[in-house]
N, C-alpha and C positions, 0 to 999 in steps of 0.2 A: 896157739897158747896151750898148754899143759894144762891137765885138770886136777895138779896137784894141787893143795890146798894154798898153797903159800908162794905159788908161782910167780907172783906180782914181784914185777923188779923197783916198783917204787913203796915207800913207807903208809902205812893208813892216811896219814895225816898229806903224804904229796897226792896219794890219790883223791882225797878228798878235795881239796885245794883244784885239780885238775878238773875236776867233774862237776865243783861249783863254777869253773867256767862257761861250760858246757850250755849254750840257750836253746831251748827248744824252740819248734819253727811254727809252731800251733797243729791244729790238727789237719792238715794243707792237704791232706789227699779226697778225707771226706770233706773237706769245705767246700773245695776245687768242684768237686761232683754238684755239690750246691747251687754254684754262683754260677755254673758253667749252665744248669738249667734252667734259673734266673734270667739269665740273657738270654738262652735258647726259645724262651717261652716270652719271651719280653715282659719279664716281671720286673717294674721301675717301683724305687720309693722309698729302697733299703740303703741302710747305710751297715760299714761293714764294721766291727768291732766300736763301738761306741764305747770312748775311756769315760764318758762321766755319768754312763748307766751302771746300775747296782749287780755287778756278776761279769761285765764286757760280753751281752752275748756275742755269737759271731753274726748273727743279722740280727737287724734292727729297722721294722719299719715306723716311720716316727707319725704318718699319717692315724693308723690303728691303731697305736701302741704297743705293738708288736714284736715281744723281744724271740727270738727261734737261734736255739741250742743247737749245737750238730756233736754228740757225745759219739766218741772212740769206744767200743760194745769195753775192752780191757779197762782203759785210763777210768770210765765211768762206772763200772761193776755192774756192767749189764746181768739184769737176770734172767733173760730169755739165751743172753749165750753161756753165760757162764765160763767165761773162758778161763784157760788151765794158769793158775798162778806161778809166775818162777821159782824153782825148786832151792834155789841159793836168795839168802835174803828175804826166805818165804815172809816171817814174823812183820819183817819191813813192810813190803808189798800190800801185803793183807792190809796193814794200819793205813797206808796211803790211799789206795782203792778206798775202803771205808771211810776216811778222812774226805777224800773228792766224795762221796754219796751224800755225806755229811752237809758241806758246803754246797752241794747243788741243792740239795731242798731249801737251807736256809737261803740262798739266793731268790727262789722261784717263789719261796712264802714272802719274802720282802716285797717280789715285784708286784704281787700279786695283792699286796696290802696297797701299795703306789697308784694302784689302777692298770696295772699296766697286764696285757696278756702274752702267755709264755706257749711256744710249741718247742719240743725236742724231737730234734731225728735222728734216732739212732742210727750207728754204721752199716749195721744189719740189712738197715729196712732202706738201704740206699740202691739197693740189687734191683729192687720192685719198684716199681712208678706208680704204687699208692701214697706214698710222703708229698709227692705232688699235689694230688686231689684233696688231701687232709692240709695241705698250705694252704691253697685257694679257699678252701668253703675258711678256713678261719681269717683269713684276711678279708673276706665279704661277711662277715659277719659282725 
Protein backbone atom coordinates (compact mmCIF):
# COMPACT_ATOMS: atom_id res chain seq x y z
CA UNK A 1 0.00 0.00 0.00
CA UNK A 2 1.21 3.56 -0.69
CA UNK A 3 1.92 6.05 2.19
CA UNK A 4 0.22 8.60 0.38
CA UNK A 5 -2.16 10.14 2.24
CA UNK A 6 -5.30 9.29 0.22
CA UNK A 7 -4.24 5.99 -1.06
CA UNK A 8 -7.54 4.26 0.04
CA UNK A 9 -9.39 2.97 -2.88
CA UNK A 10 -12.58 2.90 -0.88
CA UNK A 11 -14.58 6.10 0.55
CA UNK A 12 -14.36 6.93 4.72
CA UNK A 13 -17.74 5.89 4.94
CA UNK A 14 -17.05 2.17 2.90
CA UNK A 15 -14.17 1.93 5.01
CA UNK A 16 -15.88 2.42 7.89
CA UNK A 17 -18.67 0.15 7.17
CA UNK A 18 -15.79 -2.60 6.44
CA UNK A 19 -13.89 -2.32 9.54
CA UNK A 20 -17.06 -2.32 11.77
CA UNK A 21 -17.31 -5.83 10.31
CA UNK A 22 -14.23 -6.70 11.47
CA UNK A 23 -14.49 -9.03 15.15
CA UNK A 24 -11.79 -9.19 17.10
CA UNK A 25 -10.82 -12.90 18.47
CA UNK A 26 -9.99 -11.58 22.19
CA UNK A 27 -6.70 -11.58 23.47
CA UNK A 28 -6.12 -15.44 22.44
CA UNK A 29 -2.29 -15.48 22.49
CA UNK A 30 -1.89 -14.26 26.09
CA UNK A 31 -4.82 -16.20 27.22
CA UNK A 32 -3.78 -19.27 25.35
CA UNK A 33 -0.40 -18.93 27.62
CA UNK A 34 -2.85 -18.76 30.64
CA UNK A 35 -5.11 -21.64 30.20
CA UNK A 36 -2.42 -23.66 28.74
CA UNK A 37 -0.68 -23.42 32.26
CA UNK A 38 -3.86 -23.92 34.02
CA UNK A 39 -3.98 -27.47 32.58
CA UNK A 40 -0.29 -27.84 32.77
CA UNK A 41 -0.37 -27.36 36.52
CA UNK A 42 -3.83 -28.84 36.95
CA UNK A 43 -5.45 -25.81 38.11
CA UNK A 44 -9.52 -26.88 38.09
CA UNK A 45 -12.48 -24.53 39.01
CA UNK A 46 -12.30 -21.69 36.49
CA UNK A 47 -14.57 -21.00 34.13
CA UNK A 48 -13.58 -19.13 31.06
CA UNK A 49 -15.28 -15.79 30.02
CA UNK A 50 -18.16 -15.58 32.30
CA UNK A 51 -21.18 -13.40 30.13
CA UNK A 52 -23.13 -12.55 33.41
CA UNK A 53 -19.93 -11.32 35.55
CA UNK A 54 -19.59 -7.57 35.70
CA UNK A 55 -16.40 -6.72 33.06
CA UNK A 56 -16.52 -10.80 31.31
CA UNK A 57 -13.19 -11.43 32.89
CA UNK A 58 -11.15 -14.06 30.93
CA UNK A 59 -11.01 -16.53 34.04
CA UNK A 60 -13.23 -16.88 36.46
CA UNK A 61 -13.03 -19.05 39.57
CA UNK A 62 -16.47 -19.23 41.07
CA UNK A 63 -15.39 -21.30 44.24
CA UNK A 64 -13.09 -18.00 45.61
CA UNK A 65 -14.72 -15.48 43.74
CA UNK A 66 -12.00 -15.00 41.67
CA UNK A 67 -12.37 -12.84 38.73
CA UNK A 68 -8.32 -12.81 36.76
CA UNK A 69 -7.83 -10.29 33.90
CA UNK A 70 -4.96 -11.19 31.35
CA UNK A 71 -4.53 -7.27 29.89
CA UNK A 72 -2.50 -6.87 26.28
CA UNK A 73 0.57 -4.35 27.91
CA UNK A 74 -0.93 -1.87 24.27
CA UNK A 75 -4.86 -2.53 24.32
CA UNK A 76 -4.61 -1.94 28.38
CA UNK A 77 -2.04 1.30 28.58
CA UNK A 78 0.40 -0.58 30.41
CA UNK A 79 2.57 1.68 32.41
CA UNK A 80 5.60 -0.44 32.94
CA UNK A 81 5.82 -0.88 29.10
CA UNK A 82 4.53 2.02 27.72
CA UNK A 83 4.35 0.90 24.39
CA UNK A 84 4.95 3.39 21.33
CA UNK A 85 1.25 4.68 20.26
CA UNK A 86 0.47 4.61 16.33
CA UNK A 87 1.70 7.45 14.55
CA UNK A 88 -1.71 7.84 12.23
CA UNK A 89 -4.78 8.15 14.17
CA UNK A 90 -2.58 9.04 17.21
CA UNK A 91 -5.60 11.58 18.81
CA UNK A 92 -7.92 8.20 18.27
CA UNK A 93 -5.57 5.67 19.94
CA UNK A 94 -4.71 7.79 22.88
CA UNK A 95 -8.71 8.40 23.56
CA UNK A 96 -9.15 4.51 23.29
CA UNK A 97 -6.17 3.32 25.33
CA UNK A 98 -7.48 5.84 27.98
CA UNK A 99 -11.11 4.93 27.58
CA UNK A 100 -10.05 0.78 28.23
CA UNK A 101 -7.84 2.22 31.47
CA UNK A 102 -11.05 3.95 32.26
CA UNK A 103 -13.30 1.06 32.10
CA UNK A 104 -10.98 -1.44 33.65
CA UNK A 105 -10.79 0.36 37.07
CA UNK A 106 -14.59 1.06 37.05
CA UNK A 107 -14.86 -2.73 36.34
CA UNK A 108 -12.49 -3.86 39.26
CA UNK A 109 -14.16 -1.12 41.71
CA UNK A 110 -17.61 -2.64 40.90
CA UNK A 111 -16.23 -6.21 41.59
CA UNK A 112 -14.65 -5.45 44.30
CA UNK A 113 -17.80 -3.58 45.87
CA UNK A 114 -19.64 -7.31 44.91
CA UNK A 115 -17.17 -9.16 47.09
CA UNK A 116 -15.74 -10.39 44.50
CA UNK A 117 -11.53 -10.56 44.20
CA UNK A 118 -9.67 -9.46 41.05
CA UNK A 119 -6.02 -10.41 39.81
CA UNK A 120 -4.45 -8.96 36.47
CA UNK A 121 -1.76 -10.49 34.38
CA UNK A 122 -0.20 -8.45 32.32
CA UNK A 123 1.39 -9.63 28.92
CA UNK A 124 4.70 -8.58 30.07
CA UNK A 125 4.89 -10.57 33.09
CA UNK A 126 3.70 -13.67 31.07
CA UNK A 127 7.73 -14.27 30.09
CA UNK A 128 8.31 -15.03 33.91
CA UNK A 129 6.60 -17.72 35.96
CA UNK A 130 6.05 -15.32 38.79
CA UNK A 131 2.15 -14.60 37.67
CA UNK A 132 1.84 -18.24 38.64
CA UNK A 133 3.04 -18.04 42.20
CA UNK A 134 0.92 -14.62 42.65
CA UNK A 135 -2.40 -16.97 41.26
CA UNK A 136 -1.80 -19.62 43.71
CA UNK A 137 -1.07 -17.75 47.00
CA UNK A 138 -4.49 -15.54 45.83
CA UNK A 139 -6.62 -18.34 45.11
CA UNK A 140 -5.59 -20.05 48.73
CA UNK A 141 -6.28 -17.25 50.18
Amino acid sequence: MSSLPNSDKLTQRERSALMAKVRGTGNRSTEMVVERTFQHLAITGWQKHPKKLIGTPDFFFPKTKLAVFVNGCFWHGCEKCKRNTPHSRRRFWLAKIRQNRRRDARVLRQLHRLGFRTLTIWEHSLAADRWVGRLLRTIRQ
